[in-house]
VOBA-1610 file (N, C-alpha, C; in pm, whole numbers, padded with zeros to 5 digits, always signed):
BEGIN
Unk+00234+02311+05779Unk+00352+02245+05721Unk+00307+02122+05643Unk+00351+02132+05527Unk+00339+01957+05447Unk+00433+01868+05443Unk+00423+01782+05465Unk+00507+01638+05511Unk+00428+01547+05442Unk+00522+01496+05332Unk+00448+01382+05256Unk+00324+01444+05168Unk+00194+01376+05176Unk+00100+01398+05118Unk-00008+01455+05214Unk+00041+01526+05345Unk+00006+01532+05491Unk-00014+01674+05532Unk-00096+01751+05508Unk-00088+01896+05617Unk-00101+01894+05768Unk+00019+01935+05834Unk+00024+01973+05976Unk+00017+02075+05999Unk-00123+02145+06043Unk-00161+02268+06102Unk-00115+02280+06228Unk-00004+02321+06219Unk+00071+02343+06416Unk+00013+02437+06429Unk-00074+02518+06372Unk-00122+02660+06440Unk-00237+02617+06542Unk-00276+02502+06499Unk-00407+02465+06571Unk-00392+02306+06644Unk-00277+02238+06607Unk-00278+02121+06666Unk-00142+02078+06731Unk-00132+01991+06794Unk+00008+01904+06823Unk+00016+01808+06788Unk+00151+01717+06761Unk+00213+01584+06669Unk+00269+01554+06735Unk+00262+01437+06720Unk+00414+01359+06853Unk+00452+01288+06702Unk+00587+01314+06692Unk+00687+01189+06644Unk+00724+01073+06719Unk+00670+00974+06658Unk+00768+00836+06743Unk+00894+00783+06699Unk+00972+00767+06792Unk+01131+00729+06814Unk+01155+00589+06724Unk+01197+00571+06619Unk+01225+00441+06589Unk+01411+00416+06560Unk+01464+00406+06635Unk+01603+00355+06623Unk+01648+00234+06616Unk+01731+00212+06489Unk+01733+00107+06420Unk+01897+00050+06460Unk+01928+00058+06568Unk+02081+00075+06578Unk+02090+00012+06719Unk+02231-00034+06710Unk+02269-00137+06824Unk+02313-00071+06949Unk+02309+00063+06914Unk+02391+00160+07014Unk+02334+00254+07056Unk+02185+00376+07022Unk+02150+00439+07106Unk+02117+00422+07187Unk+02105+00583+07276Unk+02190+00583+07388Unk+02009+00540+07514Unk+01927+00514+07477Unk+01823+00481+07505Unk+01792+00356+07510Unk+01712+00306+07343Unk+01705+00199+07339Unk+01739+00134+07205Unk+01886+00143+07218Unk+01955+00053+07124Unk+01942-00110+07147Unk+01945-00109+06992Unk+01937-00298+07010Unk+01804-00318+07029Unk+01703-00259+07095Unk+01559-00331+07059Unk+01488-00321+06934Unk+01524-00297+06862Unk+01393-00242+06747Unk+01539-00309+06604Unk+01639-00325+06587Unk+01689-00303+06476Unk+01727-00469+06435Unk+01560-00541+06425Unk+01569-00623+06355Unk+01391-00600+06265Unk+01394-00634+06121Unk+01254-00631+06044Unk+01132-00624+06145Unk+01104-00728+06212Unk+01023-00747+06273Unk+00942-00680+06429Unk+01087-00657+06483Unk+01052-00582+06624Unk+01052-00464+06598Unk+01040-00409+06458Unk+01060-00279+06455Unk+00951-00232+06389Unk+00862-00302+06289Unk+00721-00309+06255Unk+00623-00334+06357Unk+00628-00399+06469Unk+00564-00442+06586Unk+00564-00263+06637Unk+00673-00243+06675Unk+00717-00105+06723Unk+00602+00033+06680Unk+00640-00012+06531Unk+00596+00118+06498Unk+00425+00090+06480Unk+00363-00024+06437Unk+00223-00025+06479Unk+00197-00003+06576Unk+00279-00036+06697Unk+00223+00048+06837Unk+00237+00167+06825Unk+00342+00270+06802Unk+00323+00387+06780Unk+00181+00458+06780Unk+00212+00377+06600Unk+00069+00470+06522Unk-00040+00469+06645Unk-00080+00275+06674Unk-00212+00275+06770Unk-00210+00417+06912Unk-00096+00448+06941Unk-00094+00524+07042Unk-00094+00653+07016Unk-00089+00675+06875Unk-00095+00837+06822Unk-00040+00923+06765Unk+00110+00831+06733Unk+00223+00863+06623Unk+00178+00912+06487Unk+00184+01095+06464Unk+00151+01098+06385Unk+00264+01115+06278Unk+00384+01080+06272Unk+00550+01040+06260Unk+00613+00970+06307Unk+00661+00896+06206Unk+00750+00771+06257Unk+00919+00818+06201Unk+01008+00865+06309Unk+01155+00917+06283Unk+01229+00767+06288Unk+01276+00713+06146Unk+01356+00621+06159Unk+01555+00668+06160Unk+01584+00623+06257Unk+01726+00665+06261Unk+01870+00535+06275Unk+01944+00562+06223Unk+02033+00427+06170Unk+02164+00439+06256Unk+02180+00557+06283Unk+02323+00609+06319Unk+02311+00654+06465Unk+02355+00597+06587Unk+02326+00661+06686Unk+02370+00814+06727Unk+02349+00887+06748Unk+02404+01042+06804Unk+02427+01080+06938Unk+02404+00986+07007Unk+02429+01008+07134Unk+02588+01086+07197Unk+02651+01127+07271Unk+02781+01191+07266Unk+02857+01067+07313Unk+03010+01055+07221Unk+03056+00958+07156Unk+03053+00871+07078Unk+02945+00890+07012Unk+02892+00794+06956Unk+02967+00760+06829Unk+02996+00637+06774Unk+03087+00562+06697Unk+03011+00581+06551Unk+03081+00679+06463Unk+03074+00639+06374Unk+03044+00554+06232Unk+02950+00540+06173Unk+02932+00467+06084Unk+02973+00505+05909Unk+03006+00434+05862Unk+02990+00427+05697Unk+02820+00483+05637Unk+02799+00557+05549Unk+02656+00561+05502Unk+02597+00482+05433Unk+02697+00353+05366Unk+02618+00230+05316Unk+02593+00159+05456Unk+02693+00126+05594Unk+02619+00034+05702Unk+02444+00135+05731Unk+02494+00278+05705Unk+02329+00306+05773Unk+02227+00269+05673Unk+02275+00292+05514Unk+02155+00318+05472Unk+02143+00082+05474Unk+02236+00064+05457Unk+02142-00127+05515Unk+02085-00099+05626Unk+02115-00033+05752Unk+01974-00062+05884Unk+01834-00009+05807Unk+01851+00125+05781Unk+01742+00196+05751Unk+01622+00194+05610Unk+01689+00122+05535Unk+01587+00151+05385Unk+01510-00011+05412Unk+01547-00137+05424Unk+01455-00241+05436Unk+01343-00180+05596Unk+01396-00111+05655Unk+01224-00078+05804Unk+01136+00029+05690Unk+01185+00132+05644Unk+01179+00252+05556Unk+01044+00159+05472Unk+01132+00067+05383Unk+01004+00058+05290Unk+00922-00052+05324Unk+00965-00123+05458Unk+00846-00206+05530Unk+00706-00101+05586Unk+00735-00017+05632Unk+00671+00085+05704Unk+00579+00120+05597Unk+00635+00192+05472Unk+00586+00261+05353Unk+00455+00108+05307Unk+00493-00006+05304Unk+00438-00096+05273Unk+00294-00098+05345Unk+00329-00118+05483Unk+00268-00169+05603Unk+00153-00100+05647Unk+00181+00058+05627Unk+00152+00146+05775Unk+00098+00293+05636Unk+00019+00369+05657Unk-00044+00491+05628Unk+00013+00556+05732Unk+00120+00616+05746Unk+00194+00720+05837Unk+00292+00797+05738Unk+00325+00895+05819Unk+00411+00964+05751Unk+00585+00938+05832Unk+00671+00922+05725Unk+00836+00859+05810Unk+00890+00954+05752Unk+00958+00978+05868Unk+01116+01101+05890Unk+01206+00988+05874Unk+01311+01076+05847Unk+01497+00955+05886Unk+01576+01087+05936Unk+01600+01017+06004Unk+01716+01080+06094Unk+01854+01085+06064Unk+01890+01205+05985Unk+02017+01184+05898Unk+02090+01304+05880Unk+02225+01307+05876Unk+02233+01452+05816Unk+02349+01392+05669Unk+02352+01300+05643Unk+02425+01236+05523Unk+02355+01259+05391Unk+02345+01319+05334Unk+02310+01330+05182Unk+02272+01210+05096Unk+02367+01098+05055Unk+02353+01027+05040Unk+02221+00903+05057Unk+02260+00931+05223Unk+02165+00809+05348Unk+02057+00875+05304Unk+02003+00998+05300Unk+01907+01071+05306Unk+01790+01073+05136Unk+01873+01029+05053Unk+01830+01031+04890Unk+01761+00906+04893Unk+01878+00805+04992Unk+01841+00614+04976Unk+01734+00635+05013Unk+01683+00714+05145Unk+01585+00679+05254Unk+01420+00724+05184Unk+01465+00852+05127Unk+01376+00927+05040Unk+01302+00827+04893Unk+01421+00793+04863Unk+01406+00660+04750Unk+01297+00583+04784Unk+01304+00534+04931Unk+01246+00430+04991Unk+01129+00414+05054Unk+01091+00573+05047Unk+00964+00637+05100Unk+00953+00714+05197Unk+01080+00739+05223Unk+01042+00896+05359Unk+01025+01021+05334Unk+00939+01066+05382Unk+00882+01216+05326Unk+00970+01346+05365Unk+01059+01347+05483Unk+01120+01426+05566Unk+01230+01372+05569Unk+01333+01445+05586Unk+01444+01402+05681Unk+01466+01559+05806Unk+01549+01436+05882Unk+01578+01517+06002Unk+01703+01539+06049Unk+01780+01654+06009Unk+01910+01692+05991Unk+01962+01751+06115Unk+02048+01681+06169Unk+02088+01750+06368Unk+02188+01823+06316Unk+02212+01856+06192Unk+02345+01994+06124Unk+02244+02082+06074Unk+02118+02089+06026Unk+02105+02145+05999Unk+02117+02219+05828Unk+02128+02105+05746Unk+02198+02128+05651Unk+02299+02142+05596Unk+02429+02164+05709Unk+02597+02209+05719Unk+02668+02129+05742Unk+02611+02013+05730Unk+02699+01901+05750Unk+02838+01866+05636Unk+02809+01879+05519Unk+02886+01874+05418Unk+02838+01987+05279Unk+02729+02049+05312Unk+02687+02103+05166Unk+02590+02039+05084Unk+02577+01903+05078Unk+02517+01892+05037Unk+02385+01790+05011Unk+02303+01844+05112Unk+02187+01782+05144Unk+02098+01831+05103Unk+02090+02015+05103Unk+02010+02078+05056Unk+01963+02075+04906Unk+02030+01992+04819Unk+02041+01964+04689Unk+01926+01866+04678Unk+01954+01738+04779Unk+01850+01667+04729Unk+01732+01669+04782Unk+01710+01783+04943Unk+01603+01794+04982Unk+01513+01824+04860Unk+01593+01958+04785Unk+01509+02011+04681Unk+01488+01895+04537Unk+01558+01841+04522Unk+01557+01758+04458Unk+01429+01726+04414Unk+01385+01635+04552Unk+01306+01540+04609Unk+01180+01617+04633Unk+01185+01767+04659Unk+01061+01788+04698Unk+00999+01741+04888Unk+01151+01722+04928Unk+01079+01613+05064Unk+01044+01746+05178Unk+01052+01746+05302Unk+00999+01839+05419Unk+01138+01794+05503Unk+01183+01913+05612Unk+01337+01887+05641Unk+01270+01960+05791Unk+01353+01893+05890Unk+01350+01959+06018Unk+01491+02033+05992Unk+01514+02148+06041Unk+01657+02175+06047Unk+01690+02202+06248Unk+01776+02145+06289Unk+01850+02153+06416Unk+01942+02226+06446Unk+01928+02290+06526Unk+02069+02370+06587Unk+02173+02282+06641Unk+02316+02359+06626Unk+02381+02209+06689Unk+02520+02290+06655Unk+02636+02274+06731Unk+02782+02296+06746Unk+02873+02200+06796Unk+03003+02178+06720Unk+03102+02084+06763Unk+03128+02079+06861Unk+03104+02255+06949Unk+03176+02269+07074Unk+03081+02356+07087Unk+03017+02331+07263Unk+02960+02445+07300Unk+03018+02565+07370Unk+03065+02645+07258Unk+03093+02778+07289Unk+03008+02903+07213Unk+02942+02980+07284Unk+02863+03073+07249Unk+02910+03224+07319Unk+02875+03352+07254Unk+02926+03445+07335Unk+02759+03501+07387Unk+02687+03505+07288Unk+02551+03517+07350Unk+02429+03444+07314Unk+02446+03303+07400Unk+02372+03182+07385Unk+02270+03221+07276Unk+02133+03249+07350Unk+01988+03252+07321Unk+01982+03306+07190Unk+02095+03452+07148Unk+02064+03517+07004Unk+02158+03395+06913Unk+02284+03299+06978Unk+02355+03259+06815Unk+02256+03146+06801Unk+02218+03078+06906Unk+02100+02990+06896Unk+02005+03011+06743Unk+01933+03117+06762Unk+01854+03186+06651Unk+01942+03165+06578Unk+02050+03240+06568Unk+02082+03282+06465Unk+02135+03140+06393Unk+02165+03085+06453Unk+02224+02961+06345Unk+02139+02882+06296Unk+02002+02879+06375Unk+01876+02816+06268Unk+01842+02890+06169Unk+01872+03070+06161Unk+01878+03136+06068Unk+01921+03121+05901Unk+02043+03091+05971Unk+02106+03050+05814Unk+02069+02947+05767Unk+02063+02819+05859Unk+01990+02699+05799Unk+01856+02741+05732Unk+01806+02776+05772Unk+01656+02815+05719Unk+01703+02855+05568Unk+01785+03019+05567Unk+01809+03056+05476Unk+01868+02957+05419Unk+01958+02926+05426Unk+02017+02831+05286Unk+01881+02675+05237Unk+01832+02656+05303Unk+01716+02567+05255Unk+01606+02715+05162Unk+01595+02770+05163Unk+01530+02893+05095Unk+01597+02908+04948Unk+01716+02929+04978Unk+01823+02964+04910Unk+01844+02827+04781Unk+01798+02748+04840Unk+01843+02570+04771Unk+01697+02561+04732Unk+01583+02614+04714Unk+01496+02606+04660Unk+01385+02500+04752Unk+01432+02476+04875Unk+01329+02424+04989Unk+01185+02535+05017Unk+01085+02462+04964Unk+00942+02548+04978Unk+00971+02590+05178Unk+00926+02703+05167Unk+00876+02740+05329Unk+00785+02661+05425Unk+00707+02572+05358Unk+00652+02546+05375Unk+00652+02336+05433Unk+00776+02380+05401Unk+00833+02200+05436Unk+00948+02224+05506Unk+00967+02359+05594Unk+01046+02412+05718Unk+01001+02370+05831Unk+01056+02255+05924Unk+01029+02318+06098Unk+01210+02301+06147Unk+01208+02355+06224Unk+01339+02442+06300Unk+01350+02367+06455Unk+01414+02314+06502Unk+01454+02208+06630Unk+01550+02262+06727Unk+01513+02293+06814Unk+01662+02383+06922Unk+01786+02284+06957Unk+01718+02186+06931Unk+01888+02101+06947Unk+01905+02047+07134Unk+01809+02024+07147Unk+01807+02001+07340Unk+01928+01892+07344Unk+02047+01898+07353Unk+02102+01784+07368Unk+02268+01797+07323Unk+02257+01868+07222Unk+02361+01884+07106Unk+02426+02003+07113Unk+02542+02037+07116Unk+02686+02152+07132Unk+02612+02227+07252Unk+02564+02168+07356Unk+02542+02283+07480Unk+02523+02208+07615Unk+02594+02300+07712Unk+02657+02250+07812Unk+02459+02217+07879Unk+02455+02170+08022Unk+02343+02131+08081Unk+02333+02247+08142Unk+02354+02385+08121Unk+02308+02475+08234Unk+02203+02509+08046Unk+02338+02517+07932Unk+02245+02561+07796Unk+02124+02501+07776Unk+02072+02391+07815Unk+01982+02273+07733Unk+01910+02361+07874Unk+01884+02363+07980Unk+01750+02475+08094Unk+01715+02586+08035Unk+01834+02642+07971Unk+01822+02812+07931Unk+01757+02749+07764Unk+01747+02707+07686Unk+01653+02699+07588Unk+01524+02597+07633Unk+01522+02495+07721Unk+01409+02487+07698Unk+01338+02607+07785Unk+01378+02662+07896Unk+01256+02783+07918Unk+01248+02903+07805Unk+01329+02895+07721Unk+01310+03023+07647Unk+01325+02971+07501Unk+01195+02869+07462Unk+01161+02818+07303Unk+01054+02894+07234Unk+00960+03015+07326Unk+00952+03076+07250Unk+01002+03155+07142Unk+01163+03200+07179Unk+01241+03241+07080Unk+01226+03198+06942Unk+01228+03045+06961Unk+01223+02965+06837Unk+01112+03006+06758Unk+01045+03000+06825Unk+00883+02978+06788Unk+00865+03127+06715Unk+00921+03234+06778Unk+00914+03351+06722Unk+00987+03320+06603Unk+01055+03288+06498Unk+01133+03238+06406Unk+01005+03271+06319Unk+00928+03169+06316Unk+00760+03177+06221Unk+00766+03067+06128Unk+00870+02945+06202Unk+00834+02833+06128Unk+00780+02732+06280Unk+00729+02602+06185Unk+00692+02515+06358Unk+00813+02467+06376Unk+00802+02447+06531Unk+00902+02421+06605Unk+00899+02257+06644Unk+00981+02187+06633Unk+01022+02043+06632Unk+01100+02042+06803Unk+01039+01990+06888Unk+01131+01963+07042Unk+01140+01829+07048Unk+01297+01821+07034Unk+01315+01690+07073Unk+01401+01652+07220Unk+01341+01676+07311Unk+01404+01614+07421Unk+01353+01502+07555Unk+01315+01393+07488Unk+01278+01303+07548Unk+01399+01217+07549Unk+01365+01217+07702Unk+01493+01150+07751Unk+01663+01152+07778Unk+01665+01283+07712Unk+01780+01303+07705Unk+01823+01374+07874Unk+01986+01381+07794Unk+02028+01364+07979Unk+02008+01481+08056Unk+01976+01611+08015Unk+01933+01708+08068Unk+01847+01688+08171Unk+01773+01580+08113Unk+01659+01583+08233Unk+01749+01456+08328Unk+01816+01373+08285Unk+01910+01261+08386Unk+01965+01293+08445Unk+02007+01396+08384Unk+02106+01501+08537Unk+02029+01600+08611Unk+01961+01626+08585Unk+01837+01691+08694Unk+01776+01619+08799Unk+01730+01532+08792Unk+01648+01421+08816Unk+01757+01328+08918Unk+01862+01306+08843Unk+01939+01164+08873Unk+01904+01074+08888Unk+01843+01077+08727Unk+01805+00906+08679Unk+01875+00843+08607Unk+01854+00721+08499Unk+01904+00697+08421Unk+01811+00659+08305Unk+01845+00632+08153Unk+01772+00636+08074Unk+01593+00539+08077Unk+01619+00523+08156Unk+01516+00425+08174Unk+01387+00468+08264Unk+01423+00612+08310Unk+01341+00658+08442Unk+01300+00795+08374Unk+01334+00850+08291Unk+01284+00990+08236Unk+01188+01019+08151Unk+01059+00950+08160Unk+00945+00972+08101Unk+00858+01093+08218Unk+00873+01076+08340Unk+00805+01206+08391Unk+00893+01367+08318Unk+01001+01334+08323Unk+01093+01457+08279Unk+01053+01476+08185Unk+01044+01409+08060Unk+01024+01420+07971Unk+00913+01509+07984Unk+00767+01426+07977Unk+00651+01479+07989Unk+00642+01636+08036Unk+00722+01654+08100Unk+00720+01819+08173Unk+00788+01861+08058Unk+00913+01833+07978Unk+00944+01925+07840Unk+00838+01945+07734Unk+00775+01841+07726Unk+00655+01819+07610Unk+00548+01953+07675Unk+00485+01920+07801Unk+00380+02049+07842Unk+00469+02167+07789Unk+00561+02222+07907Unk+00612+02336+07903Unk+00663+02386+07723Unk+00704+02255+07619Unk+00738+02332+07508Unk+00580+02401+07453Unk+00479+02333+07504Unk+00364+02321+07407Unk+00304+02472+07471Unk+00350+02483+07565Unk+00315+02612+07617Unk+00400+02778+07513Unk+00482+02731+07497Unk+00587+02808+07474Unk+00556+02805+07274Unk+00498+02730+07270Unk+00497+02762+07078Unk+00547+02625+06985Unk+00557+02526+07098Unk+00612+02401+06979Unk+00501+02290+06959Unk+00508+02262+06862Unk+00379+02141+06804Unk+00421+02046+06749Unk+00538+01985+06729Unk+00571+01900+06726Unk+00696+01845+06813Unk+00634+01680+06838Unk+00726+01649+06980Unk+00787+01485+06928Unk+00912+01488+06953Unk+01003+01415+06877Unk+00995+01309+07074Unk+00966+01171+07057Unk+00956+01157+07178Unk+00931+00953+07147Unk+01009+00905+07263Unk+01013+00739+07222Unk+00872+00718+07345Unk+00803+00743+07414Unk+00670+00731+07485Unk+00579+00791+07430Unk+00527+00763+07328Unk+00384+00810+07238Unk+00289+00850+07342Unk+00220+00726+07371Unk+00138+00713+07440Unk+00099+00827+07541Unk+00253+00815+07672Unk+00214+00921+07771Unk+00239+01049+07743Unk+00359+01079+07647Unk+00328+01219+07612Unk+00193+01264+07533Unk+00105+01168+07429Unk+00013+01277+07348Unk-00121+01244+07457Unk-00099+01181+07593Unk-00235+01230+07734Unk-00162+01355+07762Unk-00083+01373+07785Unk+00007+01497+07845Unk-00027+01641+07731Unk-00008+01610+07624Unk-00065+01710+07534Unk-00219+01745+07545Unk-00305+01619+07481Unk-00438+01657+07523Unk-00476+01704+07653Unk-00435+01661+07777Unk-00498+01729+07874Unk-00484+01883+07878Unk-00344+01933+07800Unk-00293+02029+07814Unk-00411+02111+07731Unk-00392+02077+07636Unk-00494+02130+07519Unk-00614+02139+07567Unk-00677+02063+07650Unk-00819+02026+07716Unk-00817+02177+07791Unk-00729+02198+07901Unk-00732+02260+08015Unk-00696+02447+07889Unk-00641+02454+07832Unk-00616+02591+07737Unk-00717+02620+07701Unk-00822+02547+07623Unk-00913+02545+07526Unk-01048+02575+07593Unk-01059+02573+07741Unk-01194+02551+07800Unk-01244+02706+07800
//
């Protein structure tokens, strides 16, 4: 996959994305990072720990989450955007499914965006992905989780996303596909895809897992956001087992020991 000026061989390696949320309200760690400074601090730790992506996100998504205007996001997001671009030799995602937010951010130096619609948000994102030439995660994701047969509409709705980024003149090659751990599916759905992401993976683009921290594992566990880095870590092994190489995750650090050892112990 190319991202930026960047080849990611997921056939042969793993990526951790690092978490940068620029917002007063996610559901993690809102309010730390969404001033200039604590958020450049942030993301040099990243990189030092192995961030080979930095996902900047403006808008929280957490469930309920309040609404914003796309000029309040694109002010959080384009002054970190082109501090980063300034600062840092990394490659930056934004976390967006706004068209608009997504052109500013691109403007500003992000190579990717990362769409939790999937492209379907309004129509028209896929315009300026191609536009731009940029690399797009596409996400599965429903208003309401109702499915008649989970695991196949799953597929199938990264299907069409795929296709219509095909269709909009998005190279294949700046495709990875995200199961959505979090988003339109009840907590028995978010167990039943992460044990079964090979599905995804059978797709034949790389697979993007983002579920660090999320409450799947808080309600398993019965923790709270602050205690789910072991959980986590067990989604990161088990996806990496299953076909995914890139890991969307706010603990750099302990997830990419958790990868290498994994990789260590496969490879011998």
């Amino acid at each position: 996959m190319i991202i930026g000026d960047k080849m990611f061989d997921t056939t042969r390696e793993a990526y951790v994305m690092g978490v940068l949320n620029v917002t007063p309200d996610s559901f993690s760690d809102g309010g730390r990072y969404n001033n200039y400074d604590s958020a450049m601090q942030h993301v040099e730790q990243m990189i030092a720990d192995g961030a080979a992506i930095i996902d900047v996100g403006g808008e929280s998504t957490r469930p309920g989450y309040t609404l914003i205007s796309s000029q309040e996001e694109i002010h959080r997001i384009v002054p970190i955007i082109e501090g980063i671009r300034k600062n840092f030799d990394t490659v930056i995602a934004v976390d967006t499914y706004k068209n608009d937010v997504a052109e500013a951010a691109i403007v500003a130096g992000a190579d990717m965006v990362n769409d939790i619609w999937g492209l379907r948000y309004n129509g028209k994102m896929p315009k300026v992905l191609a536009q731009y030439d940029v690399a797009c995660c596409l996400m599965q994701n429903r208003t309401t989780p109702v499915y008649f047969n989970f695991l196949e509409e799953v597929v199938q709705d990264l299907q069409e996303s795929v296709d219509l980024a095909i269709k909009s003149g998005i190279s294949r090659d700046k495709i990875c596909v995200d199961p959505g751990v979090g988003f339109g599916k009840t907590y028995q759905m978010n167990l039943k895809i992460l044990n079964h992401l090979d599905r995804i993976r059978d797709m034949g683009y790389p697979v993007l897992l983002g579920a660090s921290r999320k409450s799947v594992i808080g309600l398993t566990l019965g923790v709270d956001t602050n205690q789910r880095l072991e959980g986590t870590i067990a989604t990161t092994v088990l996806g990496y087992l299953q076909g995914c190489r890139i890991f969307r995750v706010h603990d750099v650090k302990e997830n990419i020991r958790a990868l290498r050892m994994t990789e260590a112990i496969l490879n011998s």
